[in-house]
C-alpha positions as CSV (number, residue, x, y, z in Angstrom):
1,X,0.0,0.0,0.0
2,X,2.8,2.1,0.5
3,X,4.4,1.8,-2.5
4,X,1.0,2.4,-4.0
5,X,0.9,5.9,-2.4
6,X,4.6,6.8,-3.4
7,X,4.2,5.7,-7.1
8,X,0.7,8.4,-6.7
9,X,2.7,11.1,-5.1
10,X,5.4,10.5,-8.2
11,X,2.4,10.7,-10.8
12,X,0.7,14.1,-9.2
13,X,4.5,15.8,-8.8
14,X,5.0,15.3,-12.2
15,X,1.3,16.2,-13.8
16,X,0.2,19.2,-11.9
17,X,3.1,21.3,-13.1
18,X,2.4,20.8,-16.6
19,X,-1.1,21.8,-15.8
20,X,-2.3,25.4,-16.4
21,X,-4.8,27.9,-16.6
22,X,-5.2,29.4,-20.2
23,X,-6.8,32.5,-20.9
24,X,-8.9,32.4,-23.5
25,X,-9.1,35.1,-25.9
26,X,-12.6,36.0,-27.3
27,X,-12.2,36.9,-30.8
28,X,-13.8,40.6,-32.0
29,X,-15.4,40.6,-34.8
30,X,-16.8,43.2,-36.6
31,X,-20.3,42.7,-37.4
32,X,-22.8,44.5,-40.2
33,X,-25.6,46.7,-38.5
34,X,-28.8,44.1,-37.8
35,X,-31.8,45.1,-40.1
36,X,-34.3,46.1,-37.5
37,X,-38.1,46.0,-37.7
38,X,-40.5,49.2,-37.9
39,X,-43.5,49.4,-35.7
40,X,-46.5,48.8,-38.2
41,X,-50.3,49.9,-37.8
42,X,-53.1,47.3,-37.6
43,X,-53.8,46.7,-41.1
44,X,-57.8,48.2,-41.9
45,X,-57.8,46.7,-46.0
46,X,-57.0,44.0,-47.9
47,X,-54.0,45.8,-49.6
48,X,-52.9,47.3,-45.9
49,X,-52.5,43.5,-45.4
50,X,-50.6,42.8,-48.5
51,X,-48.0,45.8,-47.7
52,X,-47.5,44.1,-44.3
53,X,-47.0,40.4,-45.6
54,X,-44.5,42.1,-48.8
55,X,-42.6,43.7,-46.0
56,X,-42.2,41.5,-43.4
57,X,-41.1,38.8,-46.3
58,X,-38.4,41.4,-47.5
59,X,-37.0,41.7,-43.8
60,X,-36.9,38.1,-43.8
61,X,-35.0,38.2,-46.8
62,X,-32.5,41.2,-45.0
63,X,-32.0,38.7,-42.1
64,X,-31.1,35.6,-44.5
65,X,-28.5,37.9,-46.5
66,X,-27.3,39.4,-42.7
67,X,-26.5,35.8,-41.3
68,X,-24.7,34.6,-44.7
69,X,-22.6,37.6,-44.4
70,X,-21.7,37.2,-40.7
71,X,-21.2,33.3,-41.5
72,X,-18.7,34.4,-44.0
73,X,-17.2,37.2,-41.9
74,X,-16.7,34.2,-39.1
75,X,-15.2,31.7,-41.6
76,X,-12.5,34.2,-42.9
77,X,-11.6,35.1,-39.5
78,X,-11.1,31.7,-38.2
């Protein structure tokens, strides 16, 4: 048992030096400005309605073309 112990004692003298704390560095990255969303008005016609679907489907198209870009942005940087 005592032999056990020393052989331990050996084992945790030699790994604990090589152990370490690492600070980790957060990369910065410049991001593009998010496309934000305007406040709209209840819709009172039919084409009131159509403006609101056409626009919200054209921010959804911003946000696609915003996370692409970052995506890229990320890659190139890594």
């Amino acid at each position: 048992m005592r032999k056990l112990w020393i052989v331990f004692l050996i084992l945790f003298l030699l790994i604990i030096p090589g152990c370490k704390t690492i600070e980790y560095v957060y990369p910065e990255y410049e991001l593009p400005a998010e496309p934000e969303r305007e406040i709209i008005e209840e819709p009172e016609t039919i084409e009131d309605l159509a403006l609101i679907i056409n626009y919200y489907d054209s921010l959804v198209s911003e946000w696609e073309q915003w996370s692409i870009s970052v995506k890229e942005l990320i890659e190139v940087e890594l």
